[in-house]
Phi, psi and omega in degrees: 000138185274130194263352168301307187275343178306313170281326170297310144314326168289343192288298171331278192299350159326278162300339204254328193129309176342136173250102163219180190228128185247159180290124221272001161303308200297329229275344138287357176259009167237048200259170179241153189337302211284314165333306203275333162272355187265304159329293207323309182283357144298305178335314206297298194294343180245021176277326161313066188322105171220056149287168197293308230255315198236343207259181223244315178357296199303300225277332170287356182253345165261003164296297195309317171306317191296315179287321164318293239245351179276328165315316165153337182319155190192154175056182171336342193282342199208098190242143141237144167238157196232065225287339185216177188266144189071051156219111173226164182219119203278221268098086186216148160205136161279122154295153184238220195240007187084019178270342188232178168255153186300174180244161197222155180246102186271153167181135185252177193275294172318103163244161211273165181327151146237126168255147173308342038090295222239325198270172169240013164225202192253107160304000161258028199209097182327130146246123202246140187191166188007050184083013207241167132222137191283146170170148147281121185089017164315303171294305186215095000207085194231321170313305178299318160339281171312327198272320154270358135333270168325334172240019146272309180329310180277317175323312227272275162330343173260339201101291198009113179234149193241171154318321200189124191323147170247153204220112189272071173281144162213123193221183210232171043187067174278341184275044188235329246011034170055069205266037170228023180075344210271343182272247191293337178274347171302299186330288195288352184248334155281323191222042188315324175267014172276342181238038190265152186186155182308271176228175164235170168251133228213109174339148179136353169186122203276192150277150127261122174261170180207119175070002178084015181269106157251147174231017172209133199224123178243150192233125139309110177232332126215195228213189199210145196269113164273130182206134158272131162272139148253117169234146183215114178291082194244159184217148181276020180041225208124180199280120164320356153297331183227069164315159153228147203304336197240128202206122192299311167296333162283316184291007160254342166322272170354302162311329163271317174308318184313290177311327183298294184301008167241088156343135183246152190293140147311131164231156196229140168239235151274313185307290191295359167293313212258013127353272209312292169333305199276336177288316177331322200265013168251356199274168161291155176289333154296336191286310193296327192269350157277350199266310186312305158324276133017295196248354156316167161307331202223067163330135173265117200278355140332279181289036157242341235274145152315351173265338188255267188296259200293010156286347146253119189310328141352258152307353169276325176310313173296344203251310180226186134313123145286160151220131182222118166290112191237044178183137189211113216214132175212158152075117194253000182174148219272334161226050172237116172303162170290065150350350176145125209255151151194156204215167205238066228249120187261130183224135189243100172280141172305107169330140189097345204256092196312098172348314131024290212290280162348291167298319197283330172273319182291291206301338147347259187326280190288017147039032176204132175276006153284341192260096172290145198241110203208112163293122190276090152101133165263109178322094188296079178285122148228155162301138132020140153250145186308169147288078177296114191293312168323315179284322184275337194287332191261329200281337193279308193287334199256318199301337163295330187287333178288288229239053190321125175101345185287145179253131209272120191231133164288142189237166151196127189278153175284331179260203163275107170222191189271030152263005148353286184295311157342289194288340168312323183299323192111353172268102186330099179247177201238126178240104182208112176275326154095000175273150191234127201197150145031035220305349199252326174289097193248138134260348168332076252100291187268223169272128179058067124329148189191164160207145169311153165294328160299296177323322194305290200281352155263338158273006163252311202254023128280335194271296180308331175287295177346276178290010181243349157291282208296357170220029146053217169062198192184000000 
């Protein structure tokens, strides 16, 4: 192979845009300066253990910082804060000229377990191989991390002065729900003004290819509520020699069999209308003609049914409130009736929807007054973000140029991220990353984490054009 030219083409094609895949030997030695600072400072970053139990977050917000400042950033412009030891939340602004109020780039540090064990590469270690590059937080969210990072460093370096300061947070412990206070809540109750900002943009909504194709670009606008539920059986037991009819693992067993077989009523929000509308035309013509149905005045209860719609799970997420039994525990010795039986209930609530409302309906469902109902924990209710027309009309004009044909879909994530808190704080977010991946792929989480290598580097110079539309100046 002539490997001279190989390199010379992947270069090309780098630059032009092109979706292709290089031999993941080649692919650093033909990157351009600004590709080769945006690796590095990934390299740098997902080299970093900042898991909750063994990991970091303070050493990764001063690796980053250290890179700021190596830059020219100085003073207050580059804060790190650390409210405990290994928890840190780094703080960076480029200035603007003030015409506007900032825009704040959120991305958090922390990522969930890996064990080496479980991977077929060292998750703490880039691996770059068939067009991937491997790591835990590649992806979520280490990928948002780097990128603004690496593309304030080029704002810094062009002169670039905006409309309105940009504001880089990056803090630690959202795969947590930062349930010690220590992230975003840090932030907002010590240091609201350094990240106070019109609105932000924030993880929560990729590309989708198909084919190697986008036909999808999603802005995350709001999220669905996490809350646990504990249910509890208890009996005064006895010797497993002499059963009895009241027996704590059956009566809450039972009690689950119920919940499986119960649905909570569809609610449509702004976001999930206008889903549901912009997915249809990717749909079977039944599928597409159950999504219609669906969103008429008068719902065919039939095309919500487990047999149509909501038989993809996708979409049955989207359509309502859940509750799914995920943790299950009884029984104290092997020849003992149970004394006490529990199960654990993860229920992801419709935004709008009152806890109350929730409890109220499982002790409903599971129809037994031996089974105590006991809420885990407080939910983090927030609204919606608008559709902002400024934001989605520029989020629209660049995604043709990236993804032609692809369509800009309002979204609600299933899951979680800080931008809750945010939006509760009064600051609108946005969860759009501009990485392009799979539609068929989730790796998030999981084993061999990864994002294409085309991606890496075509969602950082969307993310960078991005912000330098939504914050004007020159």
């Amino acid at each position: 192979m002539d490997t001279g030219f190989v390199r010379r083409a992947w270069r090309a094609a780098l630059v032009a845009g092109a979706i292709v895949a290089a031999p993941a030997s080649l692919a650093a030695e033909t990157l351009t300066p600004t590709q080769q600072l945006a690796f590095d400072v990934y390299k740098e970053l997902v080299e970093i253990d900042t898991t909750t139990a063994t990991g970091d977050t303070r050493r990764a917000a001063e690796a980053m910082a250290a890179r700021l400042r190596a830059a020219g950033f100085a003073g207050d412009d580059v804060q790190v804060f650390s409210p405990v030891p290994r928890k840190g939340n780094l703080v960076a602004r480029l200035r603007g000229t003030g015409k506007r109020k900032p825009i704040l780039l959120l991305a958090h540090l922390d990522v969930v377990p890996a064990r080496r064990e479980d991977w077929s590469f060292d998750p703490f270690k880039l691996t770059e191989q068939d067009g991937y590059y491997y790591a835990r937080g590649s992806g979520d969210d280490k990928f948002m991390a780097a990128a603004f990072v690496a593309n304030l460093i080029r704002y810094k370096q062009e002169g670039y002065k905006p409309d309105r300061d940009i504001i880089v947070a990056l803090e630690t412990d959202e795969e947590i729900l930062d349930a010690n206070a220590l992230g975003i809540q840090w932030l907002l109750r010590n240091k609201r003004d350094l990240i106070d900002a019109e609105f932000a943009l924030n993880e929560g909504g990729g590309v989708g290819l198909k084919d190697g194709r986008g036909i999808r670009n999603a802005v995350q606008t709001t999220e669905k509520v996490s809350i646990g539920f504990l249910l509890t059986v208890k009996n005064s037991g006895g010797h497993s020699s002499v059963p009895r009819q009241d027996n704590a693992i059956y009566r809450l067993a039972e009690g689950l069999v119920r919940l499986s077989k119960f649905s909570f009523p569809h609610r449509f929000n702004d976001t999930t209308r206008a889903y549901f509308e912009r997915m249809a035309q990717f749909e079977s013509e039944q599928t597409a003609a159950d999504i219609r149905a669906v969103l008429s005045d008068k719902p065919d209860p039939s095309a919500l049914s487990f047999t149509r719609l909501a038989a993809n799970p996708g979409y049955n997420a989207q359509l309502r409130t859940t509750c799914v039994a995920t943790m299950l525990e009884g029984g104290h010795a092997i020849n003992a009736l149970p004394q006490l039986a529990t199960a654990k209930v993860n229920c992801r609530m419709m935004p709008g929807t009152p806890v109350e409302e929730v409890k109220a309906t499982l002790e409903r469902v599971l129809a037994d007054g031996e089974i105590a109902v006991t809420q885990l924990g407080q939910p983090v209710l927030s609204a919606p973000s608008e559709l902002h027309e400024e934001i989605m009309g520029t989020i629209e004009k660049l995604s043709q140029e990236f993804w032609p044909g692809a369509v800009v879909l309002p979204v609600m994530s299933t899951g979680a991220t800080d931008g809750s808190y945010l939006r509760n704080a009064g600051i609108p977010t946005y969860g759009h990353s501009g990485l392009a991946n799979d539609i068929r792929e989730l790796r998030a989480h999981g084993k061999d984490e990864r994002v294409m290598i085309k991606s890496f580097y075509e969602g950082n110079e969307y993310l960078y054009r991005l912000v330098k539309m939504l914050s004007g100046g020159g």
